[in-house]
N, C-alpha and C positions, 0 to 999 in steps of 0.2 A: 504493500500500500504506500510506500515511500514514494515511486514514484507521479503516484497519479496526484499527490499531497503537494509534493514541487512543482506539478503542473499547474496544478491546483492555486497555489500563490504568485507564478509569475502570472497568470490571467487576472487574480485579484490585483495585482499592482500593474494591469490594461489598464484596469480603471477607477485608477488614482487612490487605492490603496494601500497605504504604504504596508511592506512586511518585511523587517528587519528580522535579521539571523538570530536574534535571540529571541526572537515573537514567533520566529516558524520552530523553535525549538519549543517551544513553551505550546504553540499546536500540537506536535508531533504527540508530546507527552499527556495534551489533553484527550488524544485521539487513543491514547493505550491505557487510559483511565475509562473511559466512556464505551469506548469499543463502534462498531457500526451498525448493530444489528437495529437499533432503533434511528430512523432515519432523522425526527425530529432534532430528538437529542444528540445526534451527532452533529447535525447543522447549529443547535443554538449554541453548542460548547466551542465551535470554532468559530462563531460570530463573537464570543466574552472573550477570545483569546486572542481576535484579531483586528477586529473593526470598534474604533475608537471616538466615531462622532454618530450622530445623527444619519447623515451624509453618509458616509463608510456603510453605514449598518443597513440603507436601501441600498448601495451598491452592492452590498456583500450579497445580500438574499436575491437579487436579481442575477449574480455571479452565478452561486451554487447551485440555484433551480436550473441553470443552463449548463454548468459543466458536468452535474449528477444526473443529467437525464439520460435518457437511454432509448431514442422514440426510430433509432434506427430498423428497418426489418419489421415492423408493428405493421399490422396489419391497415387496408388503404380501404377508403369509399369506394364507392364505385362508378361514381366520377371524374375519377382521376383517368379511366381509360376514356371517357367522355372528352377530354380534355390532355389526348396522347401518352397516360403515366402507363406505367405495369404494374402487371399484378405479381407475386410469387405463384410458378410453375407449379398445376398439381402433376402430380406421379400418375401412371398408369401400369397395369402388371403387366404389359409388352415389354417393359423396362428391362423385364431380365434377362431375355434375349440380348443385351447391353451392357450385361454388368460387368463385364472384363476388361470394356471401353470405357465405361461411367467409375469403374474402379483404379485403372490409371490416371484421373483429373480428379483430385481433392476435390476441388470446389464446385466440378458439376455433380457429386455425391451429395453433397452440402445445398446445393440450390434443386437437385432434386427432392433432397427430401425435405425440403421447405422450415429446416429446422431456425428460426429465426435468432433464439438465442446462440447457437454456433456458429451462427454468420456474423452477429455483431462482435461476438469475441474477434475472431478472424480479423473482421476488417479493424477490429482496434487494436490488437497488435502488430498487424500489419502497417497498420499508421505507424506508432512508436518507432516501428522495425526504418522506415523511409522518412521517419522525421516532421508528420504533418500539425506538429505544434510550432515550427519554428515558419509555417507563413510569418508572411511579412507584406504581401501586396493583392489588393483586392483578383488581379491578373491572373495570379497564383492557384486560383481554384481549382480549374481544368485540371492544371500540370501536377497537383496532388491527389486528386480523385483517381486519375490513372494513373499514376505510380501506387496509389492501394491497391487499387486491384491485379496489376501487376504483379505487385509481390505476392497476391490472393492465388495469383493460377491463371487468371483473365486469357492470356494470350494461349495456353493450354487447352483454357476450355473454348475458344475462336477456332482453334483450327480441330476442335473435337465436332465441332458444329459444320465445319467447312466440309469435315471427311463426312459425318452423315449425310449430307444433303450430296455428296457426289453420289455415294453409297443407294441414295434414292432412286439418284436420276439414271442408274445403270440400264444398257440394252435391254431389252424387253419388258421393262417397268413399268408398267402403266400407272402407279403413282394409286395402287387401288390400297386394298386389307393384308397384303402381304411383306416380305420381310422390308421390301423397297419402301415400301407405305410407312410402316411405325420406323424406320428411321427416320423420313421427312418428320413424321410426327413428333418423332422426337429431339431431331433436330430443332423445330418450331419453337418446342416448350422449352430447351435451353435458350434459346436467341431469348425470350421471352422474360426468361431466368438472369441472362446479360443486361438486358435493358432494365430491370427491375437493380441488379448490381449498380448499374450505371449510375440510377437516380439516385441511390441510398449513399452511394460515396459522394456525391454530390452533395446530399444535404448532410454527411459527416462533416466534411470538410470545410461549409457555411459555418457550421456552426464551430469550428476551429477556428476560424477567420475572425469570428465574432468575438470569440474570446480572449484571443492573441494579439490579432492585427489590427480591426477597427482602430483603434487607439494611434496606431502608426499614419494612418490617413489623417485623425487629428492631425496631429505632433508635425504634419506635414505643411497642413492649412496653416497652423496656429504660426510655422516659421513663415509662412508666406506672409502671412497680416502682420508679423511684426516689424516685417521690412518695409513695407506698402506704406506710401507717401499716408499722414493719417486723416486731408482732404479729399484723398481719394477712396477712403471706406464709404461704404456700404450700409446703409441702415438697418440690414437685416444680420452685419456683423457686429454688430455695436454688445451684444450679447456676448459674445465671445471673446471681444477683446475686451471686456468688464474683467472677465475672467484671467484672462490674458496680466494686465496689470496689476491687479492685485498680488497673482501669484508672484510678480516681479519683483512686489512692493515689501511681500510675507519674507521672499528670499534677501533683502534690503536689510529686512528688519531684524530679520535673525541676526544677519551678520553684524552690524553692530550695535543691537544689543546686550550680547551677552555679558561684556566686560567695562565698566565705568572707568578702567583704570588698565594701562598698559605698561607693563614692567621694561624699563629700556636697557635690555641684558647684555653687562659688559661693561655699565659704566653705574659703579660701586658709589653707594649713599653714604660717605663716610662719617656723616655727622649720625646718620639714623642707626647707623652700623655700632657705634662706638655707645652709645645708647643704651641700644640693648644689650651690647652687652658690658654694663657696667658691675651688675653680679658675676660674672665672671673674670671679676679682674681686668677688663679689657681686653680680654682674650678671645677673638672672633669669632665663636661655637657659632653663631647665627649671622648668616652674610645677608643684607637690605641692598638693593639693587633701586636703582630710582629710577620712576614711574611716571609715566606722562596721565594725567586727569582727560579722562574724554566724556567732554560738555556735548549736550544734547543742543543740536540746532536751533536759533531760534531764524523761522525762513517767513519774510512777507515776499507771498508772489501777487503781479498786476498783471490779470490776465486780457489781453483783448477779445473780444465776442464778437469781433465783427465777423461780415457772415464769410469772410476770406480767413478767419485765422479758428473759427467758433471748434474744428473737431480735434484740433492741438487743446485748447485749453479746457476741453472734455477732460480730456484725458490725463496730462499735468495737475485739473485738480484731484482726479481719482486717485494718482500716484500718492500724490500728496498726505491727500486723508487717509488714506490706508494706511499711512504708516506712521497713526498715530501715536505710539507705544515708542518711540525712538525721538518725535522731534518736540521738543518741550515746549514753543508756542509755533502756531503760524496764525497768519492774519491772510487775507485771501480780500482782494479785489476786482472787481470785473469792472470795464468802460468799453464806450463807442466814442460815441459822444459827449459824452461826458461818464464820471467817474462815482461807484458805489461801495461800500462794503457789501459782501455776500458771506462774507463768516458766519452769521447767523441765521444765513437759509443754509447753510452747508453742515451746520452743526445740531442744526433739531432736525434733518432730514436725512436718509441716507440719499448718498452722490449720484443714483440716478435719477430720481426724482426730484432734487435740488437742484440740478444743471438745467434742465428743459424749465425751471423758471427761474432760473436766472438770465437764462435766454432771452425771456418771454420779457421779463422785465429792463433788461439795458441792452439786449444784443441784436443784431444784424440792424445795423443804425450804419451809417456814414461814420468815418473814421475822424477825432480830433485830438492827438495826441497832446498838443497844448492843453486844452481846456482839461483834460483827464489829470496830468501833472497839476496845475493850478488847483484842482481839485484836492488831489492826496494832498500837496501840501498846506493847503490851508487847514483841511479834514484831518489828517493824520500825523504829518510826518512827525508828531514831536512822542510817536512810538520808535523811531530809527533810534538806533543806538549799535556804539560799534561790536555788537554782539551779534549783529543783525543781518541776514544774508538779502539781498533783495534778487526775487527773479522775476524777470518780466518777459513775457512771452508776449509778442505781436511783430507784425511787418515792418513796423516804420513809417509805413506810407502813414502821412498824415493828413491828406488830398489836400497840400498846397498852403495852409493854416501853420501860424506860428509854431513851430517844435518845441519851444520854451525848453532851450536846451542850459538855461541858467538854473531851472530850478535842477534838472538832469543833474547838474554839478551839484547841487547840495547834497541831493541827496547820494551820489557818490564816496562826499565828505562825508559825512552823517552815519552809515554803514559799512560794515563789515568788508563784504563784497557786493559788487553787483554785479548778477548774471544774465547776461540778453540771450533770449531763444528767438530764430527767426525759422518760419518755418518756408522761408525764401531760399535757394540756392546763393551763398557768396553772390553770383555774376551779376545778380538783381540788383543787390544792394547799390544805392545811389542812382537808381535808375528812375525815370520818370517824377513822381512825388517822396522817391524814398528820399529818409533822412539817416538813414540807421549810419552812415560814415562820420555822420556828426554827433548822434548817439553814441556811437563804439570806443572815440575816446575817453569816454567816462563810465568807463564800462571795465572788469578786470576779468569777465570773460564773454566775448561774445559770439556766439556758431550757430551753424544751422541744424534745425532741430526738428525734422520731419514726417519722426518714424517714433513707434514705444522705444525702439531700441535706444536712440538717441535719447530721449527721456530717462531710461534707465540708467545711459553712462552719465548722463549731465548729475543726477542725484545721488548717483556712489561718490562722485568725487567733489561735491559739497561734504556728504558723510565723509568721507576720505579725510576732506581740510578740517574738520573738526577733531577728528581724533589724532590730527596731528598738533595739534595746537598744546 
């Protein structure tokens, strides 16, 4: 049973459960406490042992209904031939005239005698034997339903079928009740037996795919959309890359939250060293290594909504607030035309429901970068302090309207850093209404910022500058 338990967990971590080597050991041993004869009980004990959320726990029973079924070989409607399927082949006692022929091909014995459970062992070890857990492409299907059967005998029992039917059609045959006749006949009801084969590896091997690979088509899409310019998404992808982000933001968050404090090894705290150990005479039983403090971001982002920059600043604020366990304040503004707080539609809402109205309320307006700046700082700015990271995400274009690139300077003095996200290519900038070349002086980083991915690196190495500080 060990191997079908390992199958068993890399299909659970398809989909996005995680099972760590010490959790599939603590399975194993829940599995030799319980035993299998009770199927309930075997399933809710390796549900306590492995699925850990809400979430997990419908994945997981959706999992194990699909990988413990067994619907292979089970008998069909009668519809199904209605609609080109097969049946399983009955037997006939002609057959024994046969059996020396039917005795050399395993597997036309096995589909003659319709025995359902010996066909599905067959073909599941025959998968194991050719490898049909290790799909990987929807493509794939074909190419491992005929390698099961293959290994099953398939090409054995094709040309068992090829010699009957020549066997039939011999000189003088008229194809009536005699030996010529119940070969055809029996040739028939193996073809009939193959095509019944055919289908059932087929629907094995779906359902291998389902539990293995599906996940790989994800994992494919989801790298696609994170390169994809993020004006160029999809409204019916906006689900996915909800998902997409956050996940980006949990893996953000791990990383530097674990440790407040970073030991810088190599370079000896001789005063704290000497300290400790003044009970022992001065004698350095205990070495103190000195330590960098890693402060929790404090980040105001300005995000534009206009309706050229609105699916970048979706998503920057999603990054954002996800990852609120790590950055100790943020303040969040949104402008067009002029300039609001949204921190408090963003903080009694969750972030997709709080962005379509914050839309609604200041976005896809005509752009005025002046009056927006004039705004925060009379509104705000006297929260900037040089603790304070500012990031501003928009184009620049200000259609032609003062830049008010003086107040730009203050608030440059005034902060930490300030970081420009343009979700323009470089070649843009300065072009037409832009102003970003006159913005970027006062700026300590400014790039282009088009993709999650970008999002991602821009915000590890703000995290980054903090925990070097």
């Amino acid at each position: 049973m060990q191997r079908p338990l390992e199958n068993f967990f890399r299909a659970l971590r398809a989909v996005d459960i995680r099972v760590s080597p010490a959790e599939s050991i603590d399975a194993h041993r829940t599995v030799d406490v319980v035993g299998y004869s009770d199927r309930q009980l075997f399933k809710d004990a390796l549900c306590v042992a492995l699925a850990k959320t809400p979430d997990e726990v419908a994945n997981f029973d959706e999992c194990f209904e699909m990988f413990f079924q067994r619907d292979e070989f089970s008998d069909r409607d009668d519809s199904d031939d209605e609609d080109g399927g097969s049946q399983a082949p009955e037997s006939a006692e002609s057959d024994a005239d046969f059996a020396d022929q039917l005795g050399n091909v395993p597997l036309a014995e096995m589909v003659m005698d319709a025995d359902g459970g010996e066909l599905a062992a067959a073909m599941e070890q025959s998968a194991n034997r050719v490898g049909a857990t290790e799909i990987r492409y929807f493509s794939q299907r074909g190419y491992f339903a005929r390698r099961i059967l293959d290994d099953m005998g398939l090409r054995d029992l094709e040309r068992l079928i090829a010699a009957l039917r020549r066997s039939g059609e011999g000189p003088g045959d008229d194809g009536g009740d005699g030996e010529g006749g119940a070969a055809q006949d029996l040739a028939n009801r193996l073809e009939q037996g193959r095509r019944y084969l055919l289908d059932e590896s087929r629907q094995y091997v779906e359902r291998q795919y389902e539990l293995y690979a599906r996940a790989n088509g994800e994992n494919l899409r989801e790298e696609f959309l994170m390169e994809t310019r993020m004006s160029n998404l999809e409204h019916r992808d906006f689900d996915r890359m909800h998902r997409i982000v956050r996940r980006m933001a949990k893996r953000l968050a791990s990383r530097y939250s674990r440790r407040r404090k970073h030991t810088k090894r190599g370079q000896l705290d001789i005063r704290r060293t000497m300290r400790r150990n003044m009970p022992h005479d001065g004698i350095p039983f205990e070495v103190l290594w000195k330590q960098i403090k890693i402060e929790r971001p404090k980040i105001v982002v300005i995000c534009d909504v206009s309706k050229s920059v609105a699916a970048a600043a979706r998503f920057l604020l999603l990054f954002l607030y996800s990852m609120h366990e790590v950055i100790a304040h943020l303040e969040a503004y949104a402008f067009s035309d002029s300039l609001v707080s949204v921190g408090d539609i963003l903080e009694n809402n969750d972030v997709e429901q709080a962005i379509p109205e914050i839309m609604n309320a200041i976005g896809f307006r005509s752009t005025d970068y002046g009056q927006s700046l004039l705004d925060y700082e009379e509104g705000f700015m006297d929260d900037l302090d040089r603790q304070t990271t500012v990031i501003i995400l928009g184009d620049g274009r200000s259609n032609f309207t003062d830049p008010r690139i003086d107040i730009m300077r203050r608030i440059h003095d005034r902060s930490r850093s300030v970081i420009w996200l343009n979700p323009e290519p470089e070649t843009f900038w300065g072009t037409g209404d832009s102003e970003m070349p006159r913005y970027r002086q006062f700026c300590h980083v400014a790039k282009t910022c088009s993709t999650v991915m970008h999002l991602e690196r821009v915000v590890d190495d703000i995290l980054k500058s903090y925990a070097r500080a």
